[in-house]
C-alpha positions in Angstrom: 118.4 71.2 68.7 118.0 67.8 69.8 118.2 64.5 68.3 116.0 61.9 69.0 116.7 57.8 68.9 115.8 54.8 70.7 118.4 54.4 73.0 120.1 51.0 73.5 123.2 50.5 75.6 124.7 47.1 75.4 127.8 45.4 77.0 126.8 42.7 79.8 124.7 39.6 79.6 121.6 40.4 82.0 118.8 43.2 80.4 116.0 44.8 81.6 112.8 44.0 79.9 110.6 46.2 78.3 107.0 47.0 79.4 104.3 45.6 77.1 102.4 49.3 76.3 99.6 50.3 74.8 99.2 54.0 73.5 96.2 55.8 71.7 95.5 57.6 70.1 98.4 57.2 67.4 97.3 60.6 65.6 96.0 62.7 68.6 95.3 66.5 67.1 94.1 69.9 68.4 91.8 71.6 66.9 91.5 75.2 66.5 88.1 75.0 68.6 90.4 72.7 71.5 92.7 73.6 74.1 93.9 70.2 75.0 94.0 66.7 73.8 93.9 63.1 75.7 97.1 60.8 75.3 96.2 57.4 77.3 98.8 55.2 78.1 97.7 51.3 79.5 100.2 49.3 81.6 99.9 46.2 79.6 103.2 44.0 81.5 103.0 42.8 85.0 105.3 45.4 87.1 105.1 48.9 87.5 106.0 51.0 84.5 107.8 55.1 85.2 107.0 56.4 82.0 107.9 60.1 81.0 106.4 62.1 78.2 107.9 65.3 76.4 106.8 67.2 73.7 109.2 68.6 70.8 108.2 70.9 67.7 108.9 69.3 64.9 109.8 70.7 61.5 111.3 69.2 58.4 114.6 71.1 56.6 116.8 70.1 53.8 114.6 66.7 53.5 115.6 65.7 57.4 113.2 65.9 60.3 114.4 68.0 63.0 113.1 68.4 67.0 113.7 71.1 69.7 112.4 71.9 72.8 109.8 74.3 73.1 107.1 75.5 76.0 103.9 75.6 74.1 102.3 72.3 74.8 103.1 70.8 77.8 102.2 67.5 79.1 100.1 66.5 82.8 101.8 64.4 84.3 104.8 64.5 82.8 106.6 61.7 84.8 103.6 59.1 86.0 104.6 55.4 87.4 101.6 53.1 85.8 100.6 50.0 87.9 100.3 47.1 85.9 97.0 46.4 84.0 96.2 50.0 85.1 95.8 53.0 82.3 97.3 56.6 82.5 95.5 59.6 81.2 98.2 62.8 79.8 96.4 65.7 79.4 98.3 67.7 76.2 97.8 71.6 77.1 97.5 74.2 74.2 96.2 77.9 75.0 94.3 79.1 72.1 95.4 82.4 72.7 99.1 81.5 72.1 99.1 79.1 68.4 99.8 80.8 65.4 97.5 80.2 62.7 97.6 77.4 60.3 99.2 74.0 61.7 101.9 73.4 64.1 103.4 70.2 63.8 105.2 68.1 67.4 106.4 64.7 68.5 105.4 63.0 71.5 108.2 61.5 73.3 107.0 58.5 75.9 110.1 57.0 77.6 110.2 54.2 79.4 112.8 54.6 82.3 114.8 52.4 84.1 114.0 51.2 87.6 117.1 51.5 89.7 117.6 48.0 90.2 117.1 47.0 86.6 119.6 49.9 85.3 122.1 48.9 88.1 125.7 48.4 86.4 127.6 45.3 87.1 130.8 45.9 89.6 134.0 44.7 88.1 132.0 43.0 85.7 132.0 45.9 82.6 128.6 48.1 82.1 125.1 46.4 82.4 123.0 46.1 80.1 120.1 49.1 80.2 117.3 49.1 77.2 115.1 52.6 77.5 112.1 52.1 75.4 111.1 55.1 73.1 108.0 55.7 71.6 107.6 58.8 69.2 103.7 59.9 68.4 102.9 62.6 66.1 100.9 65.5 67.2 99.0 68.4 64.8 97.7 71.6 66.4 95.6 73.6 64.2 95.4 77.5 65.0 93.1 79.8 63.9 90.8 83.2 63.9 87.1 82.5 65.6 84.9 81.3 62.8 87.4 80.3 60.5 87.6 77.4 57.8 87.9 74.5 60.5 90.0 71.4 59.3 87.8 68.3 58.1 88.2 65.2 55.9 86.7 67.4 52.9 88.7 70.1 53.3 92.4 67.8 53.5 91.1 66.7 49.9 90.9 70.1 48.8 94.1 70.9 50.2 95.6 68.0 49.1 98.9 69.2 47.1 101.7 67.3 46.6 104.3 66.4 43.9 107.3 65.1 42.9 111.1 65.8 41.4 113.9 63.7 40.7 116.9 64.6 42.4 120.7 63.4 41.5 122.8 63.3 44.6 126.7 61.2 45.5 124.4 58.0 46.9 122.1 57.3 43.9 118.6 59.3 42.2 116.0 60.1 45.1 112.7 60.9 44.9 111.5 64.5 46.3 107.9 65.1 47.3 107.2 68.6 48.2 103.7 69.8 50.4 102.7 73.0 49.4 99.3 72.3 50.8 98.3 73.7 54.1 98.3 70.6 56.5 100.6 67.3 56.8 100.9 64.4 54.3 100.5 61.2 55.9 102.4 59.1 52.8 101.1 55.7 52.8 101.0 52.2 50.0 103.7 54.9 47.5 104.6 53.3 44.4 105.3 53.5 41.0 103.0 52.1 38.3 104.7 50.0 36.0 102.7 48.3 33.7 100.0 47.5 35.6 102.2 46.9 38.8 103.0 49.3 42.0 106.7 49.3 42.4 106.4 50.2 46.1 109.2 53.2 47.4 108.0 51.8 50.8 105.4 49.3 52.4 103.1 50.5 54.8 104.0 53.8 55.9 106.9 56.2 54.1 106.6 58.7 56.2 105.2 62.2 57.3 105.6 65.4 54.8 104.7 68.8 56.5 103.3 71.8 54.8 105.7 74.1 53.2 108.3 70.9 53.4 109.9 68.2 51.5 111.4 64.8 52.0 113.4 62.4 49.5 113.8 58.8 49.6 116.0 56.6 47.4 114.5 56.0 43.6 113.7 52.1 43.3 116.3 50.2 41.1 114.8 49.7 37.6 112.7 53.1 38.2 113.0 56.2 35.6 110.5 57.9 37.2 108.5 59.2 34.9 106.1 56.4 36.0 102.9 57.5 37.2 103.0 58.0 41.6 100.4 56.3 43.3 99.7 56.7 47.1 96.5 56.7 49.4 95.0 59.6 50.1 93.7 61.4 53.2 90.0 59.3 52.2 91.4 56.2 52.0 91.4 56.2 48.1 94.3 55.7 46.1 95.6 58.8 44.6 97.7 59.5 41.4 100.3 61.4 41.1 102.0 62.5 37.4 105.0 61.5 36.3 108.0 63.2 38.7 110.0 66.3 36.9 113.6 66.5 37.1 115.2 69.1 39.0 
């Protein structure tokens, strides 16, 4: 199992900057007619970046998000040194023949690694300073028999199924939501309706919730919830939850 952060090691007064990058897509996805997928990466500073990309599966259990390595999707190039102003195409190789059906849920890991002279430690001087830029991008495979229900904007609203439970545990009342539909949640605007106002669990993004998983996040101050859930849906409408049970 591994465990992924940004790494920052501090302790001298000199740093390495990081690379201005540009990635895209931020939601690249396989579908169950693809083999591959195209993650571009743009050299936006003005030296040379090393870059190096992994890919982890990634599931979700007892509410945390968890990586490992794995061998189905593999990355081309996996180490690349981008010129500056120059762009980087990584090819993101799945056989059909190998996915299991359904979705299949990864993260792409892009580091950023240290030149030698810029991660160079100080003699006599303690440890120098070396930042590592980490970017993590989610990635969705879909797998599937020939002619099978393919994956479309109609079909996520269909399959849309979420809810909620209160849970008690020794830091405070969290919020559970649980996806027993077959594809990720992408949670987005969530907030309780109170009176007329969203009481927002988070702004902007929450988080990701993949099928057959759940994730909690702490219960607002001021919040029963019994309040109505509101979020925005895979359209781009806001969607409405009922009032979260108790567990």
């Amino acid at each position: 199992m591994t465990v992924l952060a940004a790494l920052a090691v501090t302790g001298a007064p000199s740093s390495l900057a990081a690379t201005p990058l540009l990635i895209w897509p931020v939601d690249p996805e396989i579908r169950q007619d693809q083999g591959s997928a195209a993650l571009w990466l743009e050299n936006r500073g003005d030296q040379p970046a090393m870059m190096q990309v992994r890919i982890f599966r990634w599931t979700q259990q007892n509410g945390e998000d968890r990586h490992e390595d794995q061998q189905d999707i593999l990355p081309s190039p996996p180490i690349m040194t981008i010129p500056p102003g120059a762009k980087q195409m990584v090819r993101l190789t799945s056989p059909l023949a190998a996915r299991p059906v359904g979705e299949s849920a990864y993260r792409i890991i892009v580091d950023e690694i240290p030149t030698s002279s810029g991660a160079d430690t100080q003699h006599q001087g303690g440890a120098g300073i070396r930042f590592q830029m980490r970017y993590s991008i989610p990635l969705f495979v879909h797998g599937g028999q020939p002619g099978g229900k393919r994956r479309t904007r109609e079909t996520d609203k269909e399959d849309f199924r979420l809810h909620c439970t209160l849970i008690d545990r020794p830091d405070g009342r969290r919020v559970r939501i649980t996806n027993s539909g077959a594809n990720h949640v992408r949670l987005t605007n969530v907030a309780f309706v109170v009176k007329g106002i969203d009481v927002p669990l988070a702004k902007g993004l929450l988080g990701y919730v993949l099928t057959g998983s759940s994730m909690s996040w702490p219960l607002p101050k001021g919040i029963s919830g019994q309040e109505p859930l509101t979020m925005t849906g895979p359209d781009g409408h806001r969607l409405t939850m009922t009032a979260c049970s108790n567990e």
